[in-house]
N, C-alpha and C positions, 0 to 999 in steps of 0.2 A: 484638546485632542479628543476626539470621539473616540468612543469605546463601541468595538465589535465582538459580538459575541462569535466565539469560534466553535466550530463543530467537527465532529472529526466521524469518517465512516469506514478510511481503511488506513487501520497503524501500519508499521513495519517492525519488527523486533527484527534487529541482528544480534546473531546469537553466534558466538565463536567457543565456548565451553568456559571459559572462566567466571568467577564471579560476578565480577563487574555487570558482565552478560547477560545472566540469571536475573541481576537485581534488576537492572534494564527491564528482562521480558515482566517482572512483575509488574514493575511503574506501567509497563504496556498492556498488560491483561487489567490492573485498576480503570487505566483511562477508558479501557475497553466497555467494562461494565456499565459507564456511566453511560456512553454512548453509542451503548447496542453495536458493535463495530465488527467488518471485518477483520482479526488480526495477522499477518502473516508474519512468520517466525524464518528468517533467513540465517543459511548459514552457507558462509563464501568460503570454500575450499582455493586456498591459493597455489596453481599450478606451475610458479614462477619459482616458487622457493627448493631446491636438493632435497630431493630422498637419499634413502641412506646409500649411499656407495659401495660397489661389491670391490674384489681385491683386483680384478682384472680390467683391463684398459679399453675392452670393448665390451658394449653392453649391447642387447639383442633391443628387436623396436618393441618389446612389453615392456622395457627397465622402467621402474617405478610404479608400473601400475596395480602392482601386489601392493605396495605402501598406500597410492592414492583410493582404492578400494579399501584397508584398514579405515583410514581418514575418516571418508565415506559413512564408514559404520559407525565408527566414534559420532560424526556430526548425528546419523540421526538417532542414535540414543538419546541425545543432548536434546532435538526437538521434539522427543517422546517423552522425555520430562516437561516439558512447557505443557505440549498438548496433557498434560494427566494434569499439572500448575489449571489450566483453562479448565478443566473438566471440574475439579473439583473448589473452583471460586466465582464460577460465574456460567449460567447455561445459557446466557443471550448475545452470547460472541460467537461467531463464525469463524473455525482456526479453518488456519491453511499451514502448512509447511514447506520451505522447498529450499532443495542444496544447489547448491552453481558450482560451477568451476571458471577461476578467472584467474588471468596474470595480476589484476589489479583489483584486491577485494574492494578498498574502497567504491572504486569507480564501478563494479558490477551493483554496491548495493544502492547507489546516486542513479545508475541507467535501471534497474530493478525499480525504484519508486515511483523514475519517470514512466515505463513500461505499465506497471499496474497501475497511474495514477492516486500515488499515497500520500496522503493527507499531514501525515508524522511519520517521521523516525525516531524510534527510540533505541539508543544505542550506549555502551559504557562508555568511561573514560578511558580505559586501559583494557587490552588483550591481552592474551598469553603470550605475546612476542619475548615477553622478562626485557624487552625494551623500554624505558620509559622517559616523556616527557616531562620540562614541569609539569605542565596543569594539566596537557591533553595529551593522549595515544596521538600517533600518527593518523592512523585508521577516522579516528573520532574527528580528529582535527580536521582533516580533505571529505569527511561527509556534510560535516556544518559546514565548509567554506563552499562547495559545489552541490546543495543536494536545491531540491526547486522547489521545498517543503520547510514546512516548520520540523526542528531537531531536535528534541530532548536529549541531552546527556545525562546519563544518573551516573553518580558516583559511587 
C-alpha cells in the first residue's frame, strides 16, 4: 500500500457547547498549527427540537424565537472561546466562525463541509443531547457515515 502524505488547509470544528466539543476544537486548532489552516468553528442550532411551551394552546407566529435567539447567544459565546483557544495557541490560523440553523444538525454540518470545501471534520463523540450511544453520538455517527471528508472524532 502507498503511503500519501495528507495535507489539510480548511478544518471544521463542530462545536455544540459540551466538552467533548471543546476537546474536538483543540485537536482542531493543533492540526491547525501545523498546517497553517483555515479553521471554522461551526455551531448547528437545531430548529426541529420544542422550545419551552407557554400554558395556552395558541401561540403567536414569534413563539420560540425569544428561546432560539437565547440559543443564539449561548452558541456564540461558545465560538468566542475557541476564537480566544486560537488567539492565544497559535497566530498562523485563519478562524472563522459561523452559527446555522437546521432541522438536521448533522446534515447542515456534512452540506456545510461540502459548501466551504473542507478538508477535515473534527467533531466529539457525544453532545449534550444526555443521549448516549455505545461508542458514538448520533450527531458523530451520520457525520463519519455521510461527510465527503476525512472525520476526526475526539473523545
Amino acid at each position: 500500500m502507498s503511503e500519501t502524505k495528507r495535507s489539510f488547509s480548511k478544518i471544521l470544528a463542530a462545536v455544540d457547547g459540551s466538552e467533548q466539543s471543546f476537546k474536538a476544537a483543540e485537536y482542531a486548532i493543533g492540526i491547525g498549527k501545523k498546517y497553517s489552516v483555515q479553521l471554522i468553528a461551526l455551531t448547528v442550532l437545531d430548529i426541529s427540537k420544542p422550545r419551552h411551551l407557554s400554558s395556552t394552546f395558541i401561540t403567536a407566529p414569534t413563539y420560540g424565537l425569544r428561546e432560539l435567539e437565547e440559543e443564539k447567544k449561548e452558541a456564540q459565546q461558545w465560538l468566542d472561546k475557541i476564537a480566544n483557544m486560537v488567539s492565544e495557541k497559535s497566530n498562523n490560523i485563519n478562524f472563522k466562525s459561523q452559527i446555522e440553523k437546521s432541522m438536521s444538525v448533522e446534515g447542515a454540518i456534512v452540506s456545510y463541509a461540502e459548501e466551504e470545501n473542507i478538508d477535515l471534520i473534527v467533531i466529539g463523540t457525544r453532545g449534550r443531547s444526555g443521549f448516549t450511544k455505545l461508542l458514538l453520538g448520533s450527531v458523530a455517527s451520520k457525520v463519519v457515515t455521510y461527510a465527503h471528508c476525512p472525520v476526526l472524532v475526539v473523545k
